[in-house]
N, C-alpha and C positions, 0 to 999 in steps of 0.2 A: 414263217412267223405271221402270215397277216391271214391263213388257214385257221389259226388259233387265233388272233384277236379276233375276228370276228364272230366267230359262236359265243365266245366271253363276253362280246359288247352286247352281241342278242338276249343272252343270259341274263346278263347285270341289268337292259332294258326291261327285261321282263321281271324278272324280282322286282325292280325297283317300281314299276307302274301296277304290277296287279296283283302284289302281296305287302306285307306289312312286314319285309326284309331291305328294309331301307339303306342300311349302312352294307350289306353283303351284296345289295345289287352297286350299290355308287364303286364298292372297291372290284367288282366285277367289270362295269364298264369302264375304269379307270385302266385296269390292267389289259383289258382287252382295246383298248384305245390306244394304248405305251406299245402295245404287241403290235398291232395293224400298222401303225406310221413305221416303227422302225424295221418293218417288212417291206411297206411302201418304199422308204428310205434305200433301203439295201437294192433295187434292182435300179436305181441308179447307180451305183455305188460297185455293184458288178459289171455293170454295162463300161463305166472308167479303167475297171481293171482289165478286161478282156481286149478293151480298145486300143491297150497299148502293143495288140501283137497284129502286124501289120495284113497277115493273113486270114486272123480270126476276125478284123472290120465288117468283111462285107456277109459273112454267116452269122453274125451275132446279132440280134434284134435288139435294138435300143428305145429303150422308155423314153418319152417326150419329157422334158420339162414340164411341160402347161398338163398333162399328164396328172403325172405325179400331184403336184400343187392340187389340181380337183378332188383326186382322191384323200391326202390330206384334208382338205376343206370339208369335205362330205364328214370324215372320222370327226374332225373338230364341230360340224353342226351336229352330228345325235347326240353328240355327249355335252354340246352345250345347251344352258336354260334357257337361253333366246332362240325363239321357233317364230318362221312366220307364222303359223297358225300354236296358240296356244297347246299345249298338249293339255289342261282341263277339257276343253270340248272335243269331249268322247265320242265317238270314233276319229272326227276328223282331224282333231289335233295331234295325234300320233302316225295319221297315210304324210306327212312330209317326211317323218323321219323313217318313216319305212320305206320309203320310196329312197331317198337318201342311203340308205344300207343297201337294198336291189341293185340300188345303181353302182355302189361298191362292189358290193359281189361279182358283178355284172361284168365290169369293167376289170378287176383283179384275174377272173376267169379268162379273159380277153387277152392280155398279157400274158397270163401261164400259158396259152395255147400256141401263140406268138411267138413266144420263144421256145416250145417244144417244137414248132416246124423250125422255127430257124438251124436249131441244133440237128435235127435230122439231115439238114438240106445241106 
C-alpha cells in the first residue's frame, strides 16, 4: 500500500504545484496520503499478528513504534499547508517537502529489506 501512496502523493504534489489541476492534484495527494499511512499502519499491525507464534518472534523483524509515528508525521507534513519554509519561495520552499518524501522512501525501503532478510533467515 504505501508503494502506491507514494507515487500518488508525488503525483498529486505535482499537479498541484506546477499545473493549473488543482482539485485532481489535492484528490491525488489525499488518496496517496489514506494509501501511505494505512500501509505504514499495517506493518505494525503484521508484526502483532506474527508475534503471537512463539517460533516466528525471533525471525520476524518488528517495526519500532517511534518508526512508524515518523513516517506517519513525514506523510502528515507534505500534505500539510504548514511548511517551515513556505512552498511560494521557489525553489526552496518545496526541498523540505522533498526532502520529507526521500526520507519516506528512504526509510519505507529500509523496512522492506529488513524484513525480506528476516524472512529469508
Amino acid at each position: 500500500m504505501v508503494w502506491l501512496g507514494v507515487p500518488l502523493l508525488l503525483a498529486g504534489t505535482i499537479l498541484l504545484f506546477a499545473t493549473d489541476l488543482d482539485v485532481a492534484g489535492a484528490v491525488l495527494m489525499t488518496l496517496g496520503a489514506v494509501s501511505a499511512v494505512a500501509g505504514i499502519l499495517r506493518l505494525r499491525r503484521r508484526a502483532r499478528g506474527r508475534a503471537r507464534d512463539r517460533s516466528a518472534v525471533e525471525a520476524y523483524y518488528r517495526t519500532s513504534t517511534g518508526k512508524i509515528a515518523a513516517m506517519i508525521a513525514a506523510v502528515v507534513y507534505i500534505v500539510s499547508p504548514i511548511d517551515l519554509i513556505p512552498d511560494p519561495l521557489l525553489p526552496v520552499g518545496i526541498v523540505d517537502d522533498a526532502t520529507a518524501l526521500t526520507w519516506l522512501v528512504i526509510a519505507f525501503s529500509q523496512e522492506a529489506a529488513r524484513r525480506r532478510r528476516s524472512r529469508q533467515a
